[in-house]
VEXKOLNU-37502 format. One record per residue (C-alpha): residue number from 1; z, y, x; residue in one letter. Coordinates in steps of 0.25 Angstrom, whole numbers, plus 5000, padded with zeros to 4 digits. Layout:
<recs>
kolro, zz, yy, xx, zado
NUM, Z, Y, X, A
...
</recs>
This chain:
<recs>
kolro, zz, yy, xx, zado
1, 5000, 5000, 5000, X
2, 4995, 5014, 5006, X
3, 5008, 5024, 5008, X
4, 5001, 5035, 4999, X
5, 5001, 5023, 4988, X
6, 5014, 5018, 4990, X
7, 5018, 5035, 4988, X
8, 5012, 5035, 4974, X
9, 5019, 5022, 4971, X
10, 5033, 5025, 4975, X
11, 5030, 5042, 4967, X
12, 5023, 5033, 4955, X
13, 5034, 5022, 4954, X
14, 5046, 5032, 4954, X
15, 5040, 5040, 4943, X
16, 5036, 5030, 4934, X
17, 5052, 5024, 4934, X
18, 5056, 5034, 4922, X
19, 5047, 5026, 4912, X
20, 5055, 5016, 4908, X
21, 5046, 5010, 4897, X
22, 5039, 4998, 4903, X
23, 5045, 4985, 4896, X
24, 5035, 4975, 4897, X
25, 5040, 4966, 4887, X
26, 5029, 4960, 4875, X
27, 5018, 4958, 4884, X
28, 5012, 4944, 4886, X
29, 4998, 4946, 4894, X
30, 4993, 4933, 4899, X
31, 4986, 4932, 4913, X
32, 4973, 4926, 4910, X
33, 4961, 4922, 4922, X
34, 4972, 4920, 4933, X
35, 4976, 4936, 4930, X
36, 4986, 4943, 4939, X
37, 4999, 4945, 4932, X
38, 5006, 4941, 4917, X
39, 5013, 4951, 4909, X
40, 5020, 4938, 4901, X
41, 5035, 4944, 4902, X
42, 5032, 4954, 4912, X
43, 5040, 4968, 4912, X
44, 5042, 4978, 4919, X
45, 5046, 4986, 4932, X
46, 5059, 4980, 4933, X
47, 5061, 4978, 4917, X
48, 5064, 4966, 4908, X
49, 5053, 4958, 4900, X
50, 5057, 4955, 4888, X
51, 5063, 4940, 4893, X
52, 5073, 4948, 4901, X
53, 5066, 4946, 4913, X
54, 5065, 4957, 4924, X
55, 5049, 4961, 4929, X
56, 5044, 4972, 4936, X
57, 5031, 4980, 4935, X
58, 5024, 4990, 4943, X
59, 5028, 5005, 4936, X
60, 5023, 5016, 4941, X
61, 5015, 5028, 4934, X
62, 5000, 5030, 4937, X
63, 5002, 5044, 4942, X
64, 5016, 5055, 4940, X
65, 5007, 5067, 4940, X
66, 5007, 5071, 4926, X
67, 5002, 5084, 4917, X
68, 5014, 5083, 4910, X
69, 5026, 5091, 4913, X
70, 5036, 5083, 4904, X
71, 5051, 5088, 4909, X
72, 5057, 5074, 4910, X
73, 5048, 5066, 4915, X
74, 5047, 5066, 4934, X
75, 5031, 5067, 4933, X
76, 5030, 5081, 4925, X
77, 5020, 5089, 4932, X
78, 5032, 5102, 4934, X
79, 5041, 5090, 4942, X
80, 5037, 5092, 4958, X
81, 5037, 5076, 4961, X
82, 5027, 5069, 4970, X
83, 5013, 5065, 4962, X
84, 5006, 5053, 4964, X
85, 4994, 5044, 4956, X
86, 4990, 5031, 4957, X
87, 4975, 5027, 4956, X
88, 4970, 5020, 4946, X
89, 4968, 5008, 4957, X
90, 4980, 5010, 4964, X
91, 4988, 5006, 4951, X
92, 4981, 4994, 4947, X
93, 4981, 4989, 4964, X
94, 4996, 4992, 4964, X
95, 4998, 4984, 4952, X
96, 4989, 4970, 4957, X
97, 4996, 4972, 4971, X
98, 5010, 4973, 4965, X
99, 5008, 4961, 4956, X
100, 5004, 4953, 4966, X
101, 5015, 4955, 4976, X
102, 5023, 4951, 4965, X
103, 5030, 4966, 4962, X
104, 5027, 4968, 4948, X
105, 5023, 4960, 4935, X
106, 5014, 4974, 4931, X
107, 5012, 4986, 4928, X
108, 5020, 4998, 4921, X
109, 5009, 5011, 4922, X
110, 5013, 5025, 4918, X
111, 5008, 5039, 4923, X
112, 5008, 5054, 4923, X
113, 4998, 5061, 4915, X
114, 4986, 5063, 4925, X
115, 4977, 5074, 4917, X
116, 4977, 5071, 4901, X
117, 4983, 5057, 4895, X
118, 4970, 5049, 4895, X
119, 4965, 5051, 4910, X
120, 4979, 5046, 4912, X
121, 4980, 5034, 4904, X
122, 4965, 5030, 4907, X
123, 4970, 5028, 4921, X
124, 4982, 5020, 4916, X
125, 4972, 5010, 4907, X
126, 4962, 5009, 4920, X
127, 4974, 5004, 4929, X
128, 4979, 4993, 4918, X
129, 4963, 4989, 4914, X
130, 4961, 4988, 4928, X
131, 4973, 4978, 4931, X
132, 4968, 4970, 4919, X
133, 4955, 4970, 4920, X
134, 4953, 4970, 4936, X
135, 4964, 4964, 4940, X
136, 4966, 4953, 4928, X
137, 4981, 4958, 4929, X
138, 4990, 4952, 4917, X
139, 5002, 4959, 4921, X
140, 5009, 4968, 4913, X
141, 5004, 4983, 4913, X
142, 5013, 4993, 4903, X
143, 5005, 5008, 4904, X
144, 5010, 5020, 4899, X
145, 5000, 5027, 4887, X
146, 4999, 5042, 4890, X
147, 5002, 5050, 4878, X
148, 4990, 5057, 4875, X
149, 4981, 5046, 4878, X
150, 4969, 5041, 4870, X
151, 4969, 5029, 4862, X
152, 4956, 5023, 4872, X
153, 4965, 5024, 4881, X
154, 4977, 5018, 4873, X
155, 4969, 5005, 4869, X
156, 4964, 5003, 4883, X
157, 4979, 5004, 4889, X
158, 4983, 4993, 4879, X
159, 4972, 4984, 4882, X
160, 4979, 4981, 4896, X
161, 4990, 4986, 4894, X
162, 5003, 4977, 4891, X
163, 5012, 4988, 4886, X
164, 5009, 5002, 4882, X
165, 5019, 5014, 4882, X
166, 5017, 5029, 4878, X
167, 5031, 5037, 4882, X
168, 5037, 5045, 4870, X
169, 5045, 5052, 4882, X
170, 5054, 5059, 4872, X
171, 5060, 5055, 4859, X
172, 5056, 5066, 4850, X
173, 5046, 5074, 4851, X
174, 5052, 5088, 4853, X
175, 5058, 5083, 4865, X
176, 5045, 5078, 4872, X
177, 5041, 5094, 4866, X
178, 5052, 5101, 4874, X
179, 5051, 5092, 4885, X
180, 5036, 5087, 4888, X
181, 5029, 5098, 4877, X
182, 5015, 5095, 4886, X
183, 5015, 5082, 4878, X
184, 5016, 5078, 4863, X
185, 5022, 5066, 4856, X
186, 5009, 5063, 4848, X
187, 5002, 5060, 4861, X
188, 5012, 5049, 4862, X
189, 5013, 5043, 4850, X
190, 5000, 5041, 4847, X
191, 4998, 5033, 4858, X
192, 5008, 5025, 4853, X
193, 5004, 5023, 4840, X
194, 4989, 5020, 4844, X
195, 4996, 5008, 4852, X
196, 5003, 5005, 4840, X
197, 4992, 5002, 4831, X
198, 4983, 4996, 4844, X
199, 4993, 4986, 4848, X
200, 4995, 4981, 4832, X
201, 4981, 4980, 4829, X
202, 4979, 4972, 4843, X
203, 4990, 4961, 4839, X
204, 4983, 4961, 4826, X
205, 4969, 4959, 4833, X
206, 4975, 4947, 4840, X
207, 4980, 4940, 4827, X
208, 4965, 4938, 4824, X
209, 4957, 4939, 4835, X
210, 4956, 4929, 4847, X
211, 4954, 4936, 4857, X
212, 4957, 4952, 4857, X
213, 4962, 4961, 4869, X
214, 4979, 4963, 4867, X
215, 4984, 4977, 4866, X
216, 4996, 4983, 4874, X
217, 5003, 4968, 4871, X
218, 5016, 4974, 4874, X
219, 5017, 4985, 4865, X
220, 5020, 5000, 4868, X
221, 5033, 5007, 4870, X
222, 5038, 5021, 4873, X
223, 5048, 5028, 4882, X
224, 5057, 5040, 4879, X
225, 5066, 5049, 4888, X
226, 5080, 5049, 4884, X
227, 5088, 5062, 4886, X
228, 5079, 5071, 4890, X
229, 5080, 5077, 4877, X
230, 5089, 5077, 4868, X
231, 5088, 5066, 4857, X
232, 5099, 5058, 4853, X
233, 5099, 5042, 4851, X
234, 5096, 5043, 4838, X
235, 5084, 5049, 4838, X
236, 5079, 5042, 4851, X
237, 5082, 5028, 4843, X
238, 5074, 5034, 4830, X
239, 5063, 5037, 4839, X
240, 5062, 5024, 4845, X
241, 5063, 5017, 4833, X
242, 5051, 5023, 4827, X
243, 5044, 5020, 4839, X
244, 5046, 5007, 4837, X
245, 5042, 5007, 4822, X
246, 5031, 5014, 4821, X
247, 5026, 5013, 4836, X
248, 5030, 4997, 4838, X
249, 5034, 5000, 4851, X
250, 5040, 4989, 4859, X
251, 5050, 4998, 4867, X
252, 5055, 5009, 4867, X
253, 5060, 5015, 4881, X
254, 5072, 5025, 4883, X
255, 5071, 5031, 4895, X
256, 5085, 5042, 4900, X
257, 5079, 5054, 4904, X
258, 5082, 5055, 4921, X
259, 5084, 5069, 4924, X
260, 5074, 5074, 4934, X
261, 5070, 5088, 4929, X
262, 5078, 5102, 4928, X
263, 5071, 5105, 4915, X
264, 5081, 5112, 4906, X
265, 5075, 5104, 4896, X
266, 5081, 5093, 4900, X
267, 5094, 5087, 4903, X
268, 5101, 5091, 4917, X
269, 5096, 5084, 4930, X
270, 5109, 5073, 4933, X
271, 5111, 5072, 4920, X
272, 5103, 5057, 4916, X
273, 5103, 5051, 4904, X
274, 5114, 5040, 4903, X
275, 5108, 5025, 4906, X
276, 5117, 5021, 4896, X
277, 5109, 5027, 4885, X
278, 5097, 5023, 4890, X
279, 5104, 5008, 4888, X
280, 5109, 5012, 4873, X
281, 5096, 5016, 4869, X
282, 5090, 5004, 4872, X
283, 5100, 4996, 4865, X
284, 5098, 5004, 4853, X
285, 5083, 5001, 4858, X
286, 5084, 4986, 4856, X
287, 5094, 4986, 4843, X
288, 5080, 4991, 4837, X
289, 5071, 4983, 4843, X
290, 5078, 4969, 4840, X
291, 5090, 4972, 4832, X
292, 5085, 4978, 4820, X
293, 5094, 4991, 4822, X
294, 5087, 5005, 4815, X
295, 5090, 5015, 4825, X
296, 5098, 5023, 4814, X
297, 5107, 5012, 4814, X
298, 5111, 5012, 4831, X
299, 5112, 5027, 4832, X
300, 5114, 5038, 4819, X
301, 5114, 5053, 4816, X
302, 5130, 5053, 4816, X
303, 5130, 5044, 4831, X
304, 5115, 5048, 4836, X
305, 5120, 5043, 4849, X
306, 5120, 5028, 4856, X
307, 5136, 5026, 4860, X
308, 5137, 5025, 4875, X
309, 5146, 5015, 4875, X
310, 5142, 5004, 4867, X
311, 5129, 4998, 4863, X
312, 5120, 5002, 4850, X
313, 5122, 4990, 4843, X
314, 5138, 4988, 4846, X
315, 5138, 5002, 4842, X
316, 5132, 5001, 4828, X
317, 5139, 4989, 4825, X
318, 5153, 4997, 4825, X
319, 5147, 5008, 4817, X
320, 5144, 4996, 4808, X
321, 5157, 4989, 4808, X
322, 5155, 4987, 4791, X
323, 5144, 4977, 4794, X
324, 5154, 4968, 4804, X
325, 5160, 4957, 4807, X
326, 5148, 4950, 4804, X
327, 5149, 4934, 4800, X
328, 5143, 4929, 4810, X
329, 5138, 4915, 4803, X
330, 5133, 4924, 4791, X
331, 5128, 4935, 4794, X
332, 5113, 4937, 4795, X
333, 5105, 4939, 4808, X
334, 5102, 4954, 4809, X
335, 5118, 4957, 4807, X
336, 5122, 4947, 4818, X
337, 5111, 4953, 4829, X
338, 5117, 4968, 4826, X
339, 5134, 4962, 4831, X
340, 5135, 4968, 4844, X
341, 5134, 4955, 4855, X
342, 5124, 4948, 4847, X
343, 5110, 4949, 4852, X
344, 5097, 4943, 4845, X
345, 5097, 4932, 4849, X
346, 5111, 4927, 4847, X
347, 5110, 4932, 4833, X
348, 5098, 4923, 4831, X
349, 5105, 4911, 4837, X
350, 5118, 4914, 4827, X
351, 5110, 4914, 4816, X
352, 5105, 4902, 4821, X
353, 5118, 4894, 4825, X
354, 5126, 4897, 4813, X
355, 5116, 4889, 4805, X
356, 5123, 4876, 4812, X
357, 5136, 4880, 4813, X
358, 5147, 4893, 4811, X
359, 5147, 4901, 4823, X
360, 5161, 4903, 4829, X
361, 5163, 4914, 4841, X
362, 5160, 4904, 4852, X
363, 5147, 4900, 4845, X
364, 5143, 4915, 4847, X
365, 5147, 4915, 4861, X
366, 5138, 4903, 4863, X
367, 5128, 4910, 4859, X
368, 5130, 4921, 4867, X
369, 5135, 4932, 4857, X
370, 5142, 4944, 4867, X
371, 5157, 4943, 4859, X
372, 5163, 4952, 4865, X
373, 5156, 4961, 4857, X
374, 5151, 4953, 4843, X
375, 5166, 4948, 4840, X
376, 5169, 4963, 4832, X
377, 5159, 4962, 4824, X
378, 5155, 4946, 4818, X
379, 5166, 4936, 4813, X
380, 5164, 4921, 4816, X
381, 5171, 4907, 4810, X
382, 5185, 4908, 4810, X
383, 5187, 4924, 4815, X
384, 5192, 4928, 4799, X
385, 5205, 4934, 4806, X
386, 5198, 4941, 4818, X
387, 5203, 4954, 4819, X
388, 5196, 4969, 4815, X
389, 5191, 4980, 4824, X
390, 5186, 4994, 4821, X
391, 5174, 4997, 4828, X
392, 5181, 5008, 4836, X
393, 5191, 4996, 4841, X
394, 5178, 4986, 4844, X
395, 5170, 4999, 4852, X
396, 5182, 5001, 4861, X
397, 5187, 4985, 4863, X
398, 5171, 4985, 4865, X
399, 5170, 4995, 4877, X
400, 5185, 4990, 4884, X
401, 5179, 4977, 4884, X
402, 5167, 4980, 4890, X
403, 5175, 4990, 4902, X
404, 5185, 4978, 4905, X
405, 5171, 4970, 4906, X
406, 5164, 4980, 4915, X
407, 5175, 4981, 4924, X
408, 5179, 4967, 4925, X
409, 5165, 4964, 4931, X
410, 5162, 4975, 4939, X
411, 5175, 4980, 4944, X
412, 5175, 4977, 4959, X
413, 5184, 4965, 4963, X
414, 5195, 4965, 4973, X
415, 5196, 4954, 4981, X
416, 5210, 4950, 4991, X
417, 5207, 4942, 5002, X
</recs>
C-alpha cells in the first residue's frame, strides 16, 4: 500500500466511525460460480449478526470533503480537518485486497457530499456494481443513500447493495432547520419511501417469478443524532416508531451526539452525551421491535424521559403494578414476555412447559428466567403466602441488589500471603 493511500485510509477510516448505523443483519446473498465472499450471517465492522456473532467490515467513507456545513457533523466544510477522496478504484481494490487477507467480511461505504447528491452516489453504486460484477464479490456491502439522490440511482444502489441506509440526522425537522438548514427532510425521506415500495414490490416479484434480481435484501435503516438538539425520549421514540410503520425500517440507529464544534447551537464542548442513554434508547428500541411495546406505553408526556437507573421494560412494569403478580401457569404469552427477566424466548418455552406439568420457581430457573428480577412481579404453585411490595420497595431492593452484585465481582481482592 502506497503512503499517500494508507494517509487517506487512516483520514477516511476515523471520520467514517460516528456512523454507527451499519448492522448487517437480514441478508443471506449466496456465492455462486466460485465468487469471492458470502454475506450469510455476515456484520459489521466490529458489530454483532443477528446470531450473536462478532464480524467486521471495511467502513470508511468515499471522500470527507462535503458542500454541507452541518454544525455536528466533523466533515462540514466550515471544520478545518485534513481532506481526502478515494477513487472509484481504490475503494473496490482495497475492498478485494482486504477480503482476501482475511481482514474484513465486507463493505460499509458512506461519504461526503462531493458537488450535488447524484454525482456522489453514482460513485458509491460504481464502486459496489464493480465489486459484483468485476470481481464476483458476495460479500456483504451496506451503502449509504445520499438525500437528495434520484431514484436511477436509488434502484441501481439496491440492485448490489445488501442493505440501504438514508440518515435522518436529526429527529425533528426544525432541529435539522436550526442545525444543518443547507439541507431538507424531504430529500430524505423520499428516498426512503422509494426503497420502501421497491423492496415490497421486489419480495412480491419473487413469489411469482423464478428468477428475478433481489433488492436491497436486508432492508434499509436510519440513524439520528442524539443531544444535539433538544428533544426528549418521547418524542425520539415517537419518531422512531413511525419510521418503523410506515418506512418498514429494519433498524433504527441512536447515535450520542460527540461534542466537536463551538457552535453555540450546540451543547458545550466536554459535555458528551451519557453512553447510558444511548444504551436506554436501545432498549426501548428493542421493546418495540419484539415485544409489542407502543412507544406511548415506555416513555409519557408526564415521565418524557427514560429512567437512568433501570431499564425500560422493569420500568413500565412498576408503573403498572395493577396488572402483576401474574399467574405464571395462566397467563397468556404477551403478558409473560412483558415480566421483567423474562425474554422471548423463555416465555415461549413457559408457555410451552406448563402444557405438561405446573411450573414451580426451579422450573423457571431451569429455563433460564433471571429471578432476581421476575420473583416481584409472577406468583408460582404453592407461593399464595408470599409477601407484598410496592413498586418503590421492589425499585430500591432492585438497585441495592444490583450495587452489592457490582461490587462483589469487581471490587479488587486482597490476597495474604
Amino acid at each position: 500500500m502506497s503512503e499517500r493511500l494508507l494517509e487517506k485510509l487512516s483520514i477516511l477510516a476515523d471520520a467514517a466511525k460516528y456512523d454507527v448505523s451499519c448492522s448487517s443483519s437480514g441478508s443471506n446473498r449466496k456465492n455462486e460460480n466460485k465468487g469471492l465472499g458470502d454475506s450469510k450471517g455476515m456484520g459489521i465492522c466490529h458489530a454483532y449478526t443477528e446470531d450473536g456473532r462478532c464480524v467486521s467490515l471495511l467502513k470508511i467513507l468515499l471522500t470527507n470533503h462535503c458542500i454541507f456545513d452541518c454544525a455536528y457533523c466533523v466533515s462540514r466544510k466550515s471544520n478545518d480537518i485534513k481532506r481526502a477522496a478515494f477513487t472509484v478504484q481504490e475503494v473496490v481494490d482495497l475492498t478485494i485486497n482486504f477480503y482476501r487477507r482475511n481482514y474484513i467480511e465486507g463493505l460499509f461505504l458512506s461519504s461526503g457530499i462531493f458537488s450535488n447528491p447524484d454525482y456522489t452516489m453514482e460513485r458509491l453504486v460504481l464502486i459496489a456494481k464493480k465489486l459484483r460484477t468485476e470481481h464476483n464479490f458476495h460479500g456483504y456491502i451496506h451503502l449509504k443513500s445520499i438525500p437528495g439522490a434520484s431514484d436511477e440511482l436509488m434502484h441501481q444502489a439496491g440492485l448490489y447493495a445488501d442493505r440501504l441506509s438514508v440518515n435522518i440526522e436529526m429527529p425533528t425537522k426544525e432541529s435539522l432547520a436550526v442545525l444543518a438548514p443547507d439541507k431538507k427532510r424531504e430529500d430524505m425521506i423520499r428516498p426512503m419511501q422509494y426503497l420502501k415500495t421497491a423492496i415490497e414490490e421486489n419480495r412480491d416479484d419473487q413469489k411469482t417469478i423464478k428468477k428475478v434480481p433481489r433488492f436491497a435484501p436486508a432492508g434499509q435503516s436510519t440513524q439520528m443524532v442524539i443531544g444535539a438538539s433538544p428533544e426528549n425520549d418521547l418524542q425520539i421514540l415517537w419518531i422512531a416508531d413511525q419510521f418503523y410503520k410506515k418506512m418498514k425500517l429494519k433498524r433504527v440507529y441512536y447515535s450520542g451526539y460527540v461534542p466537536i464544534s463551538t457552535d453555540n447551537r450546540l451543547p458545550a464542548v466536554g459535555t458528551p452525551v451519557p453512553m447510558i442513554r444511548e444504551n436506554r434508547l436501545y432498549q426501548a428500541d428493542w421493546l418495540m421491535r419484539f415485544y409489542d411495546f407502543k412507544a406511548e406505553e415506555i416513555v409519557t408526556p408526564e415521565e418524557p424521559l427514560l429512567d437512568m437507573e433501570i431499564d425500560p421494560k422493569l420500568n413500565w412494569a412498576l408503573r403498572n403494578m395493577n396488572q402483576f403478580p401474574l399467574d405464571i401457569n395462566k397467563a397468556d404469552y404477551h403478558m409473560i414476555v412483558r415480566v421483567p427477566g423474562i425474554g422471548i424466548q423463555s416465555a415461549k418455552k413457559i408457555v410451552s412447559a406448563r402444557k405438561f406439568s405446573t411450573l414451580r420457581w426451579d422450573h423457571l430457573k431451569k429455563i433460564g428466567v433471571s429471578l432476581n428480577k421476575t420473583k416481584y412481579f409472577i406468583t408460582c404453585k404453592l407461593d399464595e403466602n408470599r409477601k407484598q411490595f410496592d413498586p418503590l420497595q421492589i425499585r430500591q431492593m432492585l438497585l441495592a441488589e444490583a450495587a452489592s452484585k457490582y461490587k462483589a465481582n469487581f471490587s479488587p481482592q486482597i490476597k495474604l500471603f
